[in-house]
MARLUM-744907 format. One record per residue (C-alpha): x, y, z. Coordinates in steps of 0.1 Angstrom, whole numbers, plus 5000, padded with zeros to 4 digits. Example, Ala and Ser with C-alpha at 12.3 -4.5 7.8 and 13.67 -1.06 7.14 Angstrom:
MARLUM-744907
512349555078
513749895071
end
This chain:
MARLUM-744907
879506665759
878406375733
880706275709
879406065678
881805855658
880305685626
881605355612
882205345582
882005055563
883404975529
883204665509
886204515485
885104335456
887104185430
886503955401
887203615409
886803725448
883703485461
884803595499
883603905507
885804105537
884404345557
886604605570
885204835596
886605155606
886505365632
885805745617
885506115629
883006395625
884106435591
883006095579
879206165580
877805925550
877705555554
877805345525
876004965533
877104665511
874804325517
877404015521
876803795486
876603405492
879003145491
879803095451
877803345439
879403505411
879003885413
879604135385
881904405393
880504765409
881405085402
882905155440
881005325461
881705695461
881205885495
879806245491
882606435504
881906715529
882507115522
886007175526
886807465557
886207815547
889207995540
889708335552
889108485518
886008305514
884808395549
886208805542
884708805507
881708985506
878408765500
877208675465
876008315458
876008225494
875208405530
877508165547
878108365582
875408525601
876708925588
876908805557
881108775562
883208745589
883409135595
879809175599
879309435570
876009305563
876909395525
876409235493
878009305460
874609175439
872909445420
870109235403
867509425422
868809765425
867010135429
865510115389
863409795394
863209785429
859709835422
859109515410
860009265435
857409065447
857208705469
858408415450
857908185480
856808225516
857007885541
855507845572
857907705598
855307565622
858007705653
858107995682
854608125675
854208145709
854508495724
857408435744
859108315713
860308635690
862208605654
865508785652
867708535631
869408565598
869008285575
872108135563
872608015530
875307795511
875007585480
871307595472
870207535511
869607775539
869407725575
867307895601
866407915631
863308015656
862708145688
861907795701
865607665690
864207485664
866807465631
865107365594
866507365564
864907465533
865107435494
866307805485
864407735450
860907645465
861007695500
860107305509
862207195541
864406925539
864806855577
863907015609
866306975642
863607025673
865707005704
863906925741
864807195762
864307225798
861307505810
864307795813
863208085840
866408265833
866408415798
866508805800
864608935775
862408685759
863108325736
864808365707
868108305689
869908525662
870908285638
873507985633
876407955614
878107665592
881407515584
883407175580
880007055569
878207085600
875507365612
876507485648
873407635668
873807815703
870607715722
868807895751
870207635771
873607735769
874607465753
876407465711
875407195693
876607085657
874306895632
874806695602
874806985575
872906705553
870506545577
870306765605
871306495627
873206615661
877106525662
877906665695
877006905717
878907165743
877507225778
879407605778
877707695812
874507655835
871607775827
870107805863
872908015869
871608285843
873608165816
872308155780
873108155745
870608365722
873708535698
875008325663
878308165666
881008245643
883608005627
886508065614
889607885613
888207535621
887107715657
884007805673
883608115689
880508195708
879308495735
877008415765
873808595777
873208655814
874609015827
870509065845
872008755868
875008805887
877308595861
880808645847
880308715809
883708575782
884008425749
884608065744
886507915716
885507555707
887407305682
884807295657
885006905650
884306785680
883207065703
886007065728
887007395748
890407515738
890507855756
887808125768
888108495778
886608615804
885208985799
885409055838
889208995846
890208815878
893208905898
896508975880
894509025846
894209345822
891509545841
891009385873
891909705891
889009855878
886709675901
886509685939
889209575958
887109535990
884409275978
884009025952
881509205925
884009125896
882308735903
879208865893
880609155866
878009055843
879609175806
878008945784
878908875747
875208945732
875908925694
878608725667
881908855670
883708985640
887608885630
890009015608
892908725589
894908925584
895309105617
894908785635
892508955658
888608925671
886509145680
883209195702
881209445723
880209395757
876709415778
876009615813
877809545843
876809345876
874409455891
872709665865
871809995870
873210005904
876810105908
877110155945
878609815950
881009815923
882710155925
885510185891
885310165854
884109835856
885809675828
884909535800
881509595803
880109845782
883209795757
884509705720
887509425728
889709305705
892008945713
894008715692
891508505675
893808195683
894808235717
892108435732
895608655743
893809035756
895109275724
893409605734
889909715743
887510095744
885110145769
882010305753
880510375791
882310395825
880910265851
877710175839
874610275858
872110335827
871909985808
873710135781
875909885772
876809725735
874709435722
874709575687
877209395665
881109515657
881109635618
884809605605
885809815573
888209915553
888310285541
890510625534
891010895559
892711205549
893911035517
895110765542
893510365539
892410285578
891109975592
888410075607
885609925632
882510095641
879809985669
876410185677
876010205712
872610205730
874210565741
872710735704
876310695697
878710535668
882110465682
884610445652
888510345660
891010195642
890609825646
894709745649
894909915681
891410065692
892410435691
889310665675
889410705639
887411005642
887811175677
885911075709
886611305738
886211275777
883911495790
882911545829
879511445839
877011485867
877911335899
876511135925
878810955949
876210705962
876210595926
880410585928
880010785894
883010815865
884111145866
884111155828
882310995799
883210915763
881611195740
882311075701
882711395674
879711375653
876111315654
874211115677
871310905659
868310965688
867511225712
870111245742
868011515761
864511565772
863211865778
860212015801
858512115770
858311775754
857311565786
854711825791
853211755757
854311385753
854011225786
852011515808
851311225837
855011225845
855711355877
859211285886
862711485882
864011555844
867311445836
869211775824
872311625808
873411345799
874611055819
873011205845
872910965878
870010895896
868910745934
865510685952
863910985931
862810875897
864411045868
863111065833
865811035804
866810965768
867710735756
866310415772
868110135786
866809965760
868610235735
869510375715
871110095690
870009725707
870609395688
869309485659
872509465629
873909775614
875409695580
878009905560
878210005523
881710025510
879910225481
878010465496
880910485533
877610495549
876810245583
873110165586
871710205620
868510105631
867410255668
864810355695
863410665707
862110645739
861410805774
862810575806
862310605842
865410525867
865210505905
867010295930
865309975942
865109945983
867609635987
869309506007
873309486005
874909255979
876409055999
877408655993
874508626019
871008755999
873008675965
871208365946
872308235912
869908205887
868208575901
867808875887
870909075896
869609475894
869809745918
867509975904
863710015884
864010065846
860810135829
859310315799
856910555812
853210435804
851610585775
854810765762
855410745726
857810535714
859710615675
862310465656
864810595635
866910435603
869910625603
872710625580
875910765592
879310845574
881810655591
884710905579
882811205597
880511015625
878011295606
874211195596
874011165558
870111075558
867410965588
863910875586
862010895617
859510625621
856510635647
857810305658
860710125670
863209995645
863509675653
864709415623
868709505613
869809605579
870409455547
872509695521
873509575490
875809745453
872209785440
872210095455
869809955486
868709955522
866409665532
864909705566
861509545583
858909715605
856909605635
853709695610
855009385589
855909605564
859209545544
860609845535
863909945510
864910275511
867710415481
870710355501
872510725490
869710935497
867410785523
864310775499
861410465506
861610295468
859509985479
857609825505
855509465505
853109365535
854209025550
851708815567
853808935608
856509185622
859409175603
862209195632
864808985617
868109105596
867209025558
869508865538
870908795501
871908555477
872308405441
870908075427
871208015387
872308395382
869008515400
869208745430
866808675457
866008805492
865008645524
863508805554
862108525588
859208685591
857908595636
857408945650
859009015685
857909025724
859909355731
858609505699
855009425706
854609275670
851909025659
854008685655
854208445629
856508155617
856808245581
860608275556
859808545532
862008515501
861608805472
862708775433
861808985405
860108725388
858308645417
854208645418
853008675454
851809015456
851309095493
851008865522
848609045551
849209095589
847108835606
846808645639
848708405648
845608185667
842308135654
839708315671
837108135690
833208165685
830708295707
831908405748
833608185766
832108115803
835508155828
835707985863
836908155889
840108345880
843408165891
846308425899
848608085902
847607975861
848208345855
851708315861
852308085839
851008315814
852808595831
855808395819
854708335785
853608685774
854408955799
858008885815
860208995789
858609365786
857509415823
860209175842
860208935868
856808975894
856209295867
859209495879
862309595866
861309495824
862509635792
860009775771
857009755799
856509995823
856709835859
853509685870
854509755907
854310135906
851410115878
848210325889
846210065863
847409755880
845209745904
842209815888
841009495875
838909585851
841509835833
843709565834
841809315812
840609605788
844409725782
845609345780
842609265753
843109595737
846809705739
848410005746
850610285726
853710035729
851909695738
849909485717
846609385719
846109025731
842208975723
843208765697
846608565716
845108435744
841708305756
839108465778
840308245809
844208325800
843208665801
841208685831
843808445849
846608695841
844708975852
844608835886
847908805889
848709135882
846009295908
846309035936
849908955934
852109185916
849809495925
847509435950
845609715966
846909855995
end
């Protein structure tokens, strides 16, 4: 952990004084500016001088600042510290909608590599915002103009443990400083001003699987972060730092230990709560008033295999709730028992404040990768609107839960497949049909909806307090699940810093995938509107009192939908996929709106480095959905093809979708049981060209990248048999 202490120096002059005294003192994190004064010489007569004033910093949020929602400023990554997402400006709003255009677009120069994707919210406070890229790196920028006033560009180290591709999902500000979670695992607080790092927070190891990709939160002069890292045999909690100078005062761990809440729902016979996995994937939300905070939880240990760790498995797959100043366990609802699916909770915790049967509630609402909204009272977790246990299919190889959550309502994607659909959609498919669902599955692969990958994933609902209505943004698609042929998981064949899964997850190949923007009354759990997209949905929400939704699509198309009835009122072409949360602010009595425009790795978008911001009064028509590289001239002559260089851009491009050695992915069907990957020439022609989910990478890499990665795939990850 660095600590930086800056001297300050002031300088007394008086008069008649012709002896100037320096005093030096020994200052904190909150004395950032230094203010010089050059010794005068011996019987010089010096004028007197205005003293030297020292920009003070910010003063620390208060909770109402941090609970109002956003106008001038976007000073938490959801906007306010109960993720709502929400804005009360209604400058732009459903009657002129029509007329926003770009008023400035800046080009980071970050994360345009592949591996890199854009998922962060900007923040913004007093005329500056803050962002960050896939790459870590944190720039400033005039809200006005766009011009960047300083750029933080950390060195990290070449990480081989990061789940599901490079990127971060925004940072957060307070007591003057800009706090970043880095890939790394490692929180780091910079100069608000300069951009200058004041300390930094080593909050785990990185070669163990640990990683920080989610915003922090502050509130209270504290630091609250989640860690990444349930694909890796870790232990996931939430760490509380003192926000000055970055020391630990508590952390919860989201896989108890002996003794603790919720140890009894793990084994008793081995030591799989070590490995529980639970990670915090997004920015908790907290509630003053209550005193408590509040987070959902990612799979259990080892994923997708749950013949090790026979229970519930808490708190994985959960909403928790603890005292925001002693980390003290307050009450927690497990969305999915006993995990076996990947569908966990990375989406964001919405708090709100409503009426129920004439009655106000506290509510909290969190959509599930299950299709699902789970909505219970936030003071002590019971369901606002009712969620019943139903029994489920069985399988006691799988040590199944004997029941599962089912909320009242409406689910937001398919839960079923049917024979008729997979006979139209994916007529290839071959293996068993899942019936119902949570059903389990074993050596036999078994098609299903949703898809580990959801359902709801990272990207933000938001909440209208106007319309009641929380804005969900989700996948459609088909997934394959069989067990993987391994061996025991024993302290023997465990190694830290490995993938931790029991069992092959993978979209089917050439299946379509669909998206849907739903918005969902939170006093019913009923759909009020949905549009269906032929596409994922893959940016988070943006609603505002004007009466708007703002979403982005993989396309690069920004899109803003009337938020009462569901009706597209706008759209603007950006220059790359929009799959980043937008957000909004005021400068002078003008409303603007900023969107980080990078594209995405999972959602097969074409990347960029650009900050979008919209006005009214703004003249960019349209920006257009380019490559990010130049194209070369004329065929490039290719050596011999190197399955060792294709690796490395294996690594780069590939791992995140398809998984480590091309099995076990997200979005990627595995490479291993692919009938194309061993067909070299297919290969290269569906790498150049892309597929119905995968982009085309003609234009990313270079004839010898391509040709170099194609060998990898045939002679090491597939080879013929």
């Amino acid at each position: 952990m660095e600590r930086r202490n800056l001297i300050v120096m002031f300088g007394f002059l008086g008069a008649f004084v012709l002896l100037v005294a320096f005093s030096i003192f020994l200052g904190t994190v909150d004395d950032r500016e230094r203010a010089d004064v050059e010794p005068v010489e011996e019987e010089e007569v010096v004028e007197p001088e205005q003293p030297v004033v020292l920009d003070p910093l910010p003063p620390a949020f208060t909770a109402s600042e941090l609970t109002a929602l956003p106008k001038e400023n976007w000073i938490g990554n959801g906007g306010d510290v109960y993720n709502r997402r929400y804005s009360v400006l209604d400058e732009i709003n459903t009657s002129n909608v029509g007329n926003l255009k770009g008023k400035w677009v800046t080009n980071l120069g970050s994360g345009l590599e592949f591996k890199y994707s854009g998922e962060a919210s900007p923040v913004v406070y007093n005329g500056v915002m803050y962002v960050i890229t896939g790459s870590n790196e944190v720039s400033a920028l005039d809200v006005k103009n766009g011009e960047i006033l300083w750029t933080y560009k950390p060195t990290l180290p070449d990480i081989t443990t990061v789940c599901c591709g490079w990127t971060s999902r925004g940072v957060t500000i307070g007591d003057g400083m800009v706090f970043v979670g880095r890939l790394d695992a490692t929180i780091v607080a910079l100069d608000q001003k300069t951009g200058e790092e004041l300390w930094s927070t080593v909050i785990d190891d990185w070669k163990k699987g640990y990683t920080i990709t989610s915003a922090p939160l502050y509130y209270d002069g504290k630091l609250y972060t989640g860690i990444s890292g349930g694909e890796y045999g870790t232990r996931g909690r939430v760490t509380a730092l003192d926000a000055k100078s970055g020391e630990e005062l508590w952390r919860f761990y989201t896989i108890p230990g002996p003794g603790e809440i919720g140890f009894e729902s793990w084994p008793s016979d081995n030591d799989a709560w070590k490995r529980g996995g639970a990670p915090v994937w997004q920015t908790p939300a907290v509630d003053p008033e209550l005193g408590m905070l509040y987070f959902s939880t990612g799979n259990a240990g080892p994923d997708v295999d749950g013949s090790s760790r026979e229970g519930d498995n808490l708190f994985a797959s959960s909403i928790v709730a603890i005292d925001a100043e002693t980390g003290e366990y307050k009450w927690h609802f497990q969305e999915v028992h006993h995990d076996i699916w990947d569908y966990d909770a990375p989406n964001p915790v919405i708090l709100f404040d409503t009426e129920m049967d004439g009655k106000p509630v506290k509510g909290l609402a969190q959509a599930g990768k299950t299709g699902w909204v789970y909505i219970l009272d936030r003071t002590n977790g019971e369901p606002l609107v009712g969620i019943e246990e139903v029994p489920v299919p069985q399988d006691e190889r799988q040590k199944t839960a004997a029941t599962q959550p089912f909320p009242k309502g409406d689910s937001f994607v398919p839960q079923v497949v049917t024979a008729e659909e997979v006979a139209k959609e994916v007529p290839n498919y071959k293996g068993k049909i899942a019936t119902a669902m949570f059903e389990p599955f074993w050596d036999e692969p078994l098609l299903t909806k949703p898809a580990a990958a959801g359902g709801a994933n990272w990207p933000p609902a938001a909440y209208n307090p106007d319309t009641g209505y929380m804005y969900v943004l989700a996948t459609d698609q088909y997934m394959a699940f069989s067990r993987m042929e391994l061996e025991e998981y024993d302290e023997a064949s465990i190694e830290e810093g490995k993938m931790y899964i029991g069992s092959l997850i993978a979209p089917v190949e050439d299946a379509p995938r669909r998206g849907t923007v739903t918005a969902i009354d939170v006093t019913t759990n009923k759909i009020a509107w949905q549009q269906v997209w032929e596409d994922s949905a893959y940016s988070g929400a943006l609603t505002t009192k004007g009466g708007l939704l703002f979403v982005g699509h993989n396309d690069g198309r920004f899109i803003a939908y009337d938020a009462k009835t569901g009706e597209q009122v706008w759209e603007f072409m950006t220059d790359a996929g929009v799959n980043a949360p937008p957000v909004t602010y005021e400068v002078d009595g003008v409303q603007y709106i900023t969107v980080f425009v990078a594209g995405n790795s999972l959602a097969g978008s074409k990347h960029g480095d650009s900050v979008w911001t919209f006005a009214l009064d703004g003249a960019i028509e349209s920006g257009s959905v380019t490559s990010s590289v130049e194209e070369e001239g004329g065929e490039e002559e290719v050596a011999t093809a190197n399955p060792d260089e294709g690796l490395k851009v294996f690594e780069g491009n590939c791992l995140a979708c398809h998984g480590n050695e091309g099995t076990a992915g997200h979005n990627g069907p595995d490479l291993q049981l692919s009938e194309m990957a061993d067909d070299t020439e297919a290969v290269i022609e569906r790498i150049k060209n892309g597929g119905n989910t995968m982009p085309a990478f003609a234009d990313i890499l270079t004839e010898e990248q391509i040709q170099n990665v194609a060998a990898y795939i045939t002679e090491v990850v597939a080879p013929k048999q």
